[in-house]
ZAMI-765009 format. One record per residue (C-alpha): residue number from 1; y, z, x. Coordinates in Angstrom, 1 decimal, decimal comma. Example, Ala and Ser with C-alpha at 12.3 -4.5 7.8 and 13.67 -1.06 7.14 Angstrom:
2
+-----+--------+--------+--------+
| seq |      v |      w |      u |
+-----+--------+--------+--------+
|   1 |   -4,5 |    7,8 |   12,3 |
|   2 |   -1,1 |    7,1 |   13,7 |
+-----+--------+--------+--------+
//
This chain:
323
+-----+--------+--------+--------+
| seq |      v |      w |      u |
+-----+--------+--------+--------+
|   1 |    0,0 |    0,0 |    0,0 |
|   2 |    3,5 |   -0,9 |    1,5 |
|   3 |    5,0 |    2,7 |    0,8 |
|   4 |    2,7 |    4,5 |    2,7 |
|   5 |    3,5 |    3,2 |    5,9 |
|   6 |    7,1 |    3,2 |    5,0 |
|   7 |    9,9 |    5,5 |    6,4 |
|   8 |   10,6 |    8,0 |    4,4 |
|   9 |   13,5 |    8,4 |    1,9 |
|  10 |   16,4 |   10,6 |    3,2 |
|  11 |   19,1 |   11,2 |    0,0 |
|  12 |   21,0 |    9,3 |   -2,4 |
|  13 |   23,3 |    6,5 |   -0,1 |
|  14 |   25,7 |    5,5 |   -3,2 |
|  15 |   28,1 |    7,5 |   -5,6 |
|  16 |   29,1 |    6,3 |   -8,7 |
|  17 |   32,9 |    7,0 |   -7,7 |
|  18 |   32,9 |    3,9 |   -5,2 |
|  19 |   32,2 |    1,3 |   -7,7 |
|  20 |   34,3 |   -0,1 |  -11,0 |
|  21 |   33,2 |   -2,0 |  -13,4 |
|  22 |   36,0 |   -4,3 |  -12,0 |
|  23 |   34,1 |   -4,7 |   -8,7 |
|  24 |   30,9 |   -4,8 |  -10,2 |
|  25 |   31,7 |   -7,6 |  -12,5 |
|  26 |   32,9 |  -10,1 |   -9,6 |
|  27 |   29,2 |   -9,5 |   -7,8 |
|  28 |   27,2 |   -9,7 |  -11,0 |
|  29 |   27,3 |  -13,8 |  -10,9 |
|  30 |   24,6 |  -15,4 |  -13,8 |
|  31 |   23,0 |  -11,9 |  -13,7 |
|  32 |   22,8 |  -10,4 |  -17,3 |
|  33 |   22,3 |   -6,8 |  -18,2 |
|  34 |   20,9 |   -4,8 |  -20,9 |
|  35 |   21,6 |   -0,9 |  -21,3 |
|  36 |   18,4 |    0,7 |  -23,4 |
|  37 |   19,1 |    3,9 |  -25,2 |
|  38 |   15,6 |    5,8 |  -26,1 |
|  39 |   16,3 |    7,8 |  -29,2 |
|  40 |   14,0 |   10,5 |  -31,2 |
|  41 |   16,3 |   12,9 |  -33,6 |
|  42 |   19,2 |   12,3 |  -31,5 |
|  43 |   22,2 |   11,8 |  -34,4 |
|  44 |   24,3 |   14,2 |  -33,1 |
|  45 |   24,6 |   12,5 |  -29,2 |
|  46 |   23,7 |    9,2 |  -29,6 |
|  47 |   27,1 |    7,2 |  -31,6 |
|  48 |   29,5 |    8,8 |  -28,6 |
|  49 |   26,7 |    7,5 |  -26,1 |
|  50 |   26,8 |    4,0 |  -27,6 |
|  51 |   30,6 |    4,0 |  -28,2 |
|  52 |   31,6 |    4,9 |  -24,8 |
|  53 |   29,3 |    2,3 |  -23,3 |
|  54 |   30,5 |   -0,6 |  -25,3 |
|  55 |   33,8 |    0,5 |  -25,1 |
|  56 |   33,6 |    0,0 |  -21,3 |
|  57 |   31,4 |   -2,6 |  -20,8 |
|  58 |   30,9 |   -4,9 |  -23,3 |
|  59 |   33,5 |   -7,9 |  -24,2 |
|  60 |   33,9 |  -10,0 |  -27,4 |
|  61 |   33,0 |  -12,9 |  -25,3 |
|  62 |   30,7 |  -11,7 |  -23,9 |
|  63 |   31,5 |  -11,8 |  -20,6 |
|  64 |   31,7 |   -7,9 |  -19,6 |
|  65 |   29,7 |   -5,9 |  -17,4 |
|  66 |   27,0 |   -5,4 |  -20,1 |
|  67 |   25,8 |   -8,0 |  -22,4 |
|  68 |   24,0 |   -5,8 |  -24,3 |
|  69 |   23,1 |   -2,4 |  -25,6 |
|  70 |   19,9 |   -1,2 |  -27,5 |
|  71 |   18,8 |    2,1 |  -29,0 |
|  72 |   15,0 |    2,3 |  -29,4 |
|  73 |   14,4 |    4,3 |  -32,1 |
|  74 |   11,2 |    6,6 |  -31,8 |
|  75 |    9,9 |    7,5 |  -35,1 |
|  76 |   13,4 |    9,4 |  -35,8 |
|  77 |   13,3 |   11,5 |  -39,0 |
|  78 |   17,3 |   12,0 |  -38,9 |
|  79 |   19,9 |    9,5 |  -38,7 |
|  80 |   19,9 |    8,4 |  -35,2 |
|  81 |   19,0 |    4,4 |  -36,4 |
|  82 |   21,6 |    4,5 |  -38,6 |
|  83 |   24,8 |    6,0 |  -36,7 |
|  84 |   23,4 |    4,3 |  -33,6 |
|  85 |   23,9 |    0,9 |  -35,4 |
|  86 |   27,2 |    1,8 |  -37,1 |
|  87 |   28,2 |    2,1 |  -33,2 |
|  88 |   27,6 |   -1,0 |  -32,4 |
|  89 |   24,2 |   -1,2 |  -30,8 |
|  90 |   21,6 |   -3,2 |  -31,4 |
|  91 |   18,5 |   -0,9 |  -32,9 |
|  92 |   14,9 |   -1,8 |  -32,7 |
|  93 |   12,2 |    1,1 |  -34,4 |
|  94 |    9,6 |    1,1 |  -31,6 |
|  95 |    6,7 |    1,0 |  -33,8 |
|  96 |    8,0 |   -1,7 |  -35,7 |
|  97 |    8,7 |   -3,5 |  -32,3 |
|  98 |    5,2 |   -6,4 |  -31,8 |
|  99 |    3,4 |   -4,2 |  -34,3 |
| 100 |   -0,4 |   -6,1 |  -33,7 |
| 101 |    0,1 |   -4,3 |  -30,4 |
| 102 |   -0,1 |   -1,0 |  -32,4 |
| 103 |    2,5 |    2,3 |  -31,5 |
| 104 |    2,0 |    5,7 |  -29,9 |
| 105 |    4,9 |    8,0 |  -29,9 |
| 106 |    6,5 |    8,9 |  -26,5 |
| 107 |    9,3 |    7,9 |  -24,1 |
| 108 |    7,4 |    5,4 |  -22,0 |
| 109 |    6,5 |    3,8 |  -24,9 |
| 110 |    9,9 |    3,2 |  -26,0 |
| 111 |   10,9 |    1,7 |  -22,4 |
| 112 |    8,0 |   -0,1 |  -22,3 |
| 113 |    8,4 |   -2,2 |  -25,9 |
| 114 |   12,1 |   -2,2 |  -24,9 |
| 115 |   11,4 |   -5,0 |  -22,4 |
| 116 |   10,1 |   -7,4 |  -25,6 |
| 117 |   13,3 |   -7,1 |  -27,2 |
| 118 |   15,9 |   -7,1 |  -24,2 |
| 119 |   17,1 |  -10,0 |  -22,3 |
| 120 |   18,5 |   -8,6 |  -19,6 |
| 121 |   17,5 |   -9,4 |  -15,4 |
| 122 |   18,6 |   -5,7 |  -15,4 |
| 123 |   17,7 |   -3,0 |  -17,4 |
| 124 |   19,3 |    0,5 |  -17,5 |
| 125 |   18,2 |    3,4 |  -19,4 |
| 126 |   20,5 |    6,0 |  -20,5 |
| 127 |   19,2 |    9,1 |  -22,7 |
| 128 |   20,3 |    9,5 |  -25,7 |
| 129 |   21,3 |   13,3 |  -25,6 |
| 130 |   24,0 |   13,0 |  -23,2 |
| 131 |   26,7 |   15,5 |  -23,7 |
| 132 |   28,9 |   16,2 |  -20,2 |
| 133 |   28,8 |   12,4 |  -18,6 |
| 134 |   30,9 |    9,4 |  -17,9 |
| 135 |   30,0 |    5,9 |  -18,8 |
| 136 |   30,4 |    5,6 |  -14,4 |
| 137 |   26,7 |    7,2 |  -15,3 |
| 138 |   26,2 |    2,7 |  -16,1 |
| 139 |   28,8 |    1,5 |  -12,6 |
| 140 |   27,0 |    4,2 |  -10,6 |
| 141 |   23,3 |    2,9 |  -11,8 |
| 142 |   24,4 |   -0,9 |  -11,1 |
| 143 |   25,8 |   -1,1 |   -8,1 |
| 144 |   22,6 |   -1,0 |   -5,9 |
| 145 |   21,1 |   -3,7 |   -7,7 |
| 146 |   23,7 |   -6,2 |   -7,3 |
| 147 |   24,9 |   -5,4 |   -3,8 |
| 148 |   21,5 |   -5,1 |   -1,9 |
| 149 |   18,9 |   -7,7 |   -3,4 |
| 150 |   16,2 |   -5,2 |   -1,4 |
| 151 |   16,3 |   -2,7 |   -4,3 |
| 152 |   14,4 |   -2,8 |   -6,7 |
| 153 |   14,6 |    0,8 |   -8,7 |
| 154 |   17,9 |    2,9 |   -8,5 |
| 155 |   17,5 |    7,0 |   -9,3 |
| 156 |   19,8 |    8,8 |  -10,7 |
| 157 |   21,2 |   12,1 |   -8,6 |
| 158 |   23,3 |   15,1 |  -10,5 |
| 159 |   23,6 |   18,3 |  -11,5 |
| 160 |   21,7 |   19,5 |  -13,8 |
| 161 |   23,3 |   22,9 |  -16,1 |
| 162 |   20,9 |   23,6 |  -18,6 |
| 163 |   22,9 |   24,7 |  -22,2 |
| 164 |   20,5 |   26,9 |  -24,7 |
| 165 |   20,8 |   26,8 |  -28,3 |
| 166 |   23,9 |   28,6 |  -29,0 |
| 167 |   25,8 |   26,1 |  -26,1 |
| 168 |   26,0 |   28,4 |  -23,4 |
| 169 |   25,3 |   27,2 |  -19,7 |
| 170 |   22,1 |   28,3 |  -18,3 |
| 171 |   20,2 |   28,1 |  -15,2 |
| 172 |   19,6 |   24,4 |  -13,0 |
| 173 |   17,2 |   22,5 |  -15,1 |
| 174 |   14,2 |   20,8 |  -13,5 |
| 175 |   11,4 |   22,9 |  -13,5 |
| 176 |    9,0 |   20,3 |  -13,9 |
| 177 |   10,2 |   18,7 |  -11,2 |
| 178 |    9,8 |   21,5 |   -9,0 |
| 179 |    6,5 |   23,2 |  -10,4 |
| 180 |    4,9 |   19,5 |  -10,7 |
| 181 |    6,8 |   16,4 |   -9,6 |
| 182 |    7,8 |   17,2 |   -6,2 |
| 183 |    4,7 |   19,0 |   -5,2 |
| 184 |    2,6 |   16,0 |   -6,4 |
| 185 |    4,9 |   14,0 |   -4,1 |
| 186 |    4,5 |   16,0 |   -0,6 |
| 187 |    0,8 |   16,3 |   -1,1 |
| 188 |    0,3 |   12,4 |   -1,9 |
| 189 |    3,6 |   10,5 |   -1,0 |
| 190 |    5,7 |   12,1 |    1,5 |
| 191 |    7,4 |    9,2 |    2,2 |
| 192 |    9,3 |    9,8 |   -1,3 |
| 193 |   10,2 |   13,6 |    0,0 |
| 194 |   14,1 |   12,1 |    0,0 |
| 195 |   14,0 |   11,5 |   -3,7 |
| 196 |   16,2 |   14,1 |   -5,1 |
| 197 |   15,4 |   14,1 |   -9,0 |
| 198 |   12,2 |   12,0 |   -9,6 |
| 199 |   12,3 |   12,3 |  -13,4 |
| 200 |   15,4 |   12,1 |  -13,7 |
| 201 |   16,1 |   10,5 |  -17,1 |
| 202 |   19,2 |    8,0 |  -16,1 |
| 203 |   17,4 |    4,8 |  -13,9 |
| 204 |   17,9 |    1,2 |  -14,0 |
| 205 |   15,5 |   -1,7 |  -12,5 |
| 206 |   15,2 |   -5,2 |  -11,9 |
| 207 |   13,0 |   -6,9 |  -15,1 |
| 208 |   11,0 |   -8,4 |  -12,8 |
| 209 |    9,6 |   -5,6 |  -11,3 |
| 210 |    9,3 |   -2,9 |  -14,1 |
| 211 |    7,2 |   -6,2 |  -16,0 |
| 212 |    4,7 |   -6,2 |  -13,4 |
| 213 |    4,0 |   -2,5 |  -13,6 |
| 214 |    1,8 |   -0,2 |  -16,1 |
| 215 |    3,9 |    2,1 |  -18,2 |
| 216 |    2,5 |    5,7 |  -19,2 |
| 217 |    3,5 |    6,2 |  -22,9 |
| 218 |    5,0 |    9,8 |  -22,7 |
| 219 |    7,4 |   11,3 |  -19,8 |
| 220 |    4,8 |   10,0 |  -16,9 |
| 221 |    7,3 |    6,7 |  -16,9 |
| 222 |    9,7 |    7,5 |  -14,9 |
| 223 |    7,4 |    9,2 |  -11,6 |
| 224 |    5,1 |    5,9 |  -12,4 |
| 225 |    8,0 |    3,4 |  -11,8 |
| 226 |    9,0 |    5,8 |   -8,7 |
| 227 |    5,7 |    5,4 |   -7,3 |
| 228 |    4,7 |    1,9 |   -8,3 |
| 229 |    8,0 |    1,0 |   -7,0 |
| 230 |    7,8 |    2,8 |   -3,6 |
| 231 |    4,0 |    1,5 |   -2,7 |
| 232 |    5,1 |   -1,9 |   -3,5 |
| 233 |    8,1 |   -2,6 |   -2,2 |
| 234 |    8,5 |    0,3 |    0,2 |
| 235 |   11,6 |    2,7 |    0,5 |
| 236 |   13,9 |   -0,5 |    0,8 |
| 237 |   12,9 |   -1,1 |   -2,7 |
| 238 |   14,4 |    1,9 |   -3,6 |
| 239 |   18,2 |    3,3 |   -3,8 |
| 240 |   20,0 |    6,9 |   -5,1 |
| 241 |   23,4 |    7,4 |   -6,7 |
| 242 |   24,8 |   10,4 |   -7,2 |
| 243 |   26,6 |   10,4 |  -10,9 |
| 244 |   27,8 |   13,8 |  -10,6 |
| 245 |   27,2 |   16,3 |  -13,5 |
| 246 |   24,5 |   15,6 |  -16,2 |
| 247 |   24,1 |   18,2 |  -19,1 |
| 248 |   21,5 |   19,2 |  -21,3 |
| 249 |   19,6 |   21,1 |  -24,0 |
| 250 |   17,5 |   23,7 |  -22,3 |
| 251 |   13,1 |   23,1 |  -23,6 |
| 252 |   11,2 |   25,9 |  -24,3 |
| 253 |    8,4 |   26,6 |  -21,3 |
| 254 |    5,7 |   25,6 |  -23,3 |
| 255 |    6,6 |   21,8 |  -24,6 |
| 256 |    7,5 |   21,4 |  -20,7 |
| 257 |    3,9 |   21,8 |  -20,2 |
| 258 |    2,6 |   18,9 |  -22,4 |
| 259 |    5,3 |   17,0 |  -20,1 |
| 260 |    4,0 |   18,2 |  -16,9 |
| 261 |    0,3 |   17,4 |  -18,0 |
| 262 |    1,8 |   13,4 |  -18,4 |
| 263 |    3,9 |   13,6 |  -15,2 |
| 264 |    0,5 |   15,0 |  -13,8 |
| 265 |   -1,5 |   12,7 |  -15,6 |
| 266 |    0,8 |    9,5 |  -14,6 |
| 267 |    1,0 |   10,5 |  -10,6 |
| 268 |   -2,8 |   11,4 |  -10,2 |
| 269 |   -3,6 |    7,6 |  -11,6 |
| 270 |   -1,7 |    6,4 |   -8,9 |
| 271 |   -3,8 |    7,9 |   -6,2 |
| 272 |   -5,7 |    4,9 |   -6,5 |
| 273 |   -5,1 |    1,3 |   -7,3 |
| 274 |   -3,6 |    0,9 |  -10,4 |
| 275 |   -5,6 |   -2,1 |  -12,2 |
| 276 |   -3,7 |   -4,2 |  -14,7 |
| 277 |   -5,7 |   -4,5 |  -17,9 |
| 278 |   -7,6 |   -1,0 |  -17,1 |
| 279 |   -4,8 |    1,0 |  -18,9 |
| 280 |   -5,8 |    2,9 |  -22,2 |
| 281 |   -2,7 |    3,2 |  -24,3 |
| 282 |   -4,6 |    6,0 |  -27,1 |
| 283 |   -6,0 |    8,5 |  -24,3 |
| 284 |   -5,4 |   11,7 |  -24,9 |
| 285 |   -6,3 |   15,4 |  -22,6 |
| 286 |   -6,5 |   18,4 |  -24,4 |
| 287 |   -3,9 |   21,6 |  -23,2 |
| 288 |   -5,0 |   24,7 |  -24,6 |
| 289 |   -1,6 |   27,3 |  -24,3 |
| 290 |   -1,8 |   30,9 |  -25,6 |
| 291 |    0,2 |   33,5 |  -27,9 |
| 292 |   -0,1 |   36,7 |  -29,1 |
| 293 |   -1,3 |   36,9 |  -32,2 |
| 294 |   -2,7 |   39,8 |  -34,9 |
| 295 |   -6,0 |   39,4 |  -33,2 |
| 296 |   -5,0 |   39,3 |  -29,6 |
| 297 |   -3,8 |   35,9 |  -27,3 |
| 298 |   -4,9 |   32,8 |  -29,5 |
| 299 |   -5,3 |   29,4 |  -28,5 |
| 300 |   -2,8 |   26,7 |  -29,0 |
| 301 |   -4,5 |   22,9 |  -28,6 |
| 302 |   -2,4 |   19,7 |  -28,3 |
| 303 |   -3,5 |   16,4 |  -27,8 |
| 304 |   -1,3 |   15,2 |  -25,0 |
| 305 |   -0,3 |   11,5 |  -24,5 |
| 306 |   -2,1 |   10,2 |  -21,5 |
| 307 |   -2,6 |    6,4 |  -21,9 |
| 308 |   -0,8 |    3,6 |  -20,4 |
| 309 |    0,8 |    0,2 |  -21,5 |
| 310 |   -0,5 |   -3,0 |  -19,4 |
| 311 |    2,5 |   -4,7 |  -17,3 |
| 312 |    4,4 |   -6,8 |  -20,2 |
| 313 |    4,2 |   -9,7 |  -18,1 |
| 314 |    0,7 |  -10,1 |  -19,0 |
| 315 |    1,2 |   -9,8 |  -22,9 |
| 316 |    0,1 |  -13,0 |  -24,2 |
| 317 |    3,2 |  -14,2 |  -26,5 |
| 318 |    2,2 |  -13,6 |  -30,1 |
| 319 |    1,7 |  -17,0 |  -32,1 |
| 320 |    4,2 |  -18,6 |  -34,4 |
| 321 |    1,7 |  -17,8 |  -37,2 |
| 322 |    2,1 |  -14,1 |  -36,4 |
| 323 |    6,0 |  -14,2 |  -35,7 |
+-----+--------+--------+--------+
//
């Protein structure tokens, strides 16, 4: 594999600061770009994300920085479809999204049948429940891509305040990236010990390269893409920016296990060769988790999203009889 012989990563080499959307534009030629919003329950975050972007980026014309911005829409029961669309992005239900190919609920899912209704060479996904950012979070994201045609995969670098339920700041977020993630990493690709935040949510990559790769349905998408990314292209193929400040809504401990079993799950299929068609989009592993109940500590079993989505470059076009 060409990242294990690779030089290690040593921290993020761009900040958002140094690029406009000015600068940008003049180096973004014939190059087209699509911003993907992943959305489940987000009505309350998701309009301000949308509005800011477009109001930055995208032109009449169409001849801005972005050409075009789309919320997937994961199974949402509030109104994120509808106040996404009223601000101005396009919106596309995931399961509704080629349904012969069937729908599991999850994040990678949502990035992965976000390729078969984008048309952008460049694809960057935002969350949806942003609440202290900048649309430089887009500039920042960008720049890598279309200054250095080596890079393949950018990773967002911040800070990370974590705000609990009644909007107070709490402690630095990204336990499962230091309980699971980077662990993984040093014992099985040290070459990616610079990476600073290797889930982070914010990312952008060239189509071409996320197309060829197998996406994990749940949270195991974005150390998959990391990985994929570094032991095929090596650590040229692969560039930091540091946005600044990211903000969030604190998870409870025990939903960040059923994410650390697919970050776990993702990384451990990638100790081996990853074989295009072997993926297995309905697997499932069992975590058992434990409270105290009237008899004692009781078992809690979920079925955990485990399965992967084949490289959409091999999807065979569905026929005009089934369009």
């Amino acid at each position: 594999m060409a990242g294990r012989g690779s030089h290690a990563l040593r921290g993020p080499a761009y900040r958002a600061s140094e690029w406009t959307a000015e600068r940008l534009l003049k180096r973004k030629g014939d190059r087209t770009v699509s911003v993907v919003i992943p959305a489940r329950d987000e009505e309350a975050t998701v309009a301000a994300v949308v509005e800011r972007i477009r109001a930055d980026f995208v032109r009449p014309d169409g001849g801005g920085l972005v050409d075009e911005v789309v919320v997937i829409d994961s199974d949402s029961t509030d109104d994120t479809a509808r106040v996404a669309r009223a601000a101005g992005a396009q919106v596309f239900s995931a399961k509704e999204i080629r349904a012969e190919l069937g729908s599991v609920a999850g994040k990678g899912e949502a990035l992965w049948k976000s390729q078969l209704v984008t048309t952008g060479d460049l694809l960057v996904f935002v969350d949806a429940d942003l609440v202290d950012w900048g649309t430089h979070f887009v500039t920042g994201l960008l720049a890598p891509l279309l200054v250095d045609d080596d890079v393949q995969l950018v990773k967002a670098v911040y800070d990370r305040p974590m705000i609990d339920a009644t909007g107070r700041e709490e402690e630095t977020g990204g336990r499962v990236t230091e309980l699971v993630a980077r662990p993984w990493l040093a014992l099985h690709r040290p070459g990616l010990a610079g990476i600073v935040q290797p889930l982070s949510g914010e990312w952008a990559i060239r189509r071409e390269a996320f197309a060829s790769y197998a996406v994990p349905v749940g949270y195991g998408v974005e150390i998959a893409a990391l990985v994929d990314t570094f032991d095929r292209f090596g650590s040229a193929g692969i560039a930091q920016v540091d946005l600044g400040r990211r903000t969030h809504r604190h998870h409870r401990h025990d939903t960040l296990g059923l994410m650390a079993v697919q970050v776990l799950a993702a990384a451990d299929r990638r100790r081996g060769a990853v074989v295009p068609g072997d993926e297995v989009r309905d697997a499932t592993v069992e975590l058992t988790q434990y409270t105290r109940g009237q008899s004692g500590f009781e078992p809690r079993v979920t079925a955990v999203a485990t399965g992967e989505r084949p490289p959409a470059a091999f999807l065979r076009m569905p026929s005009p009889e089934s369009r």
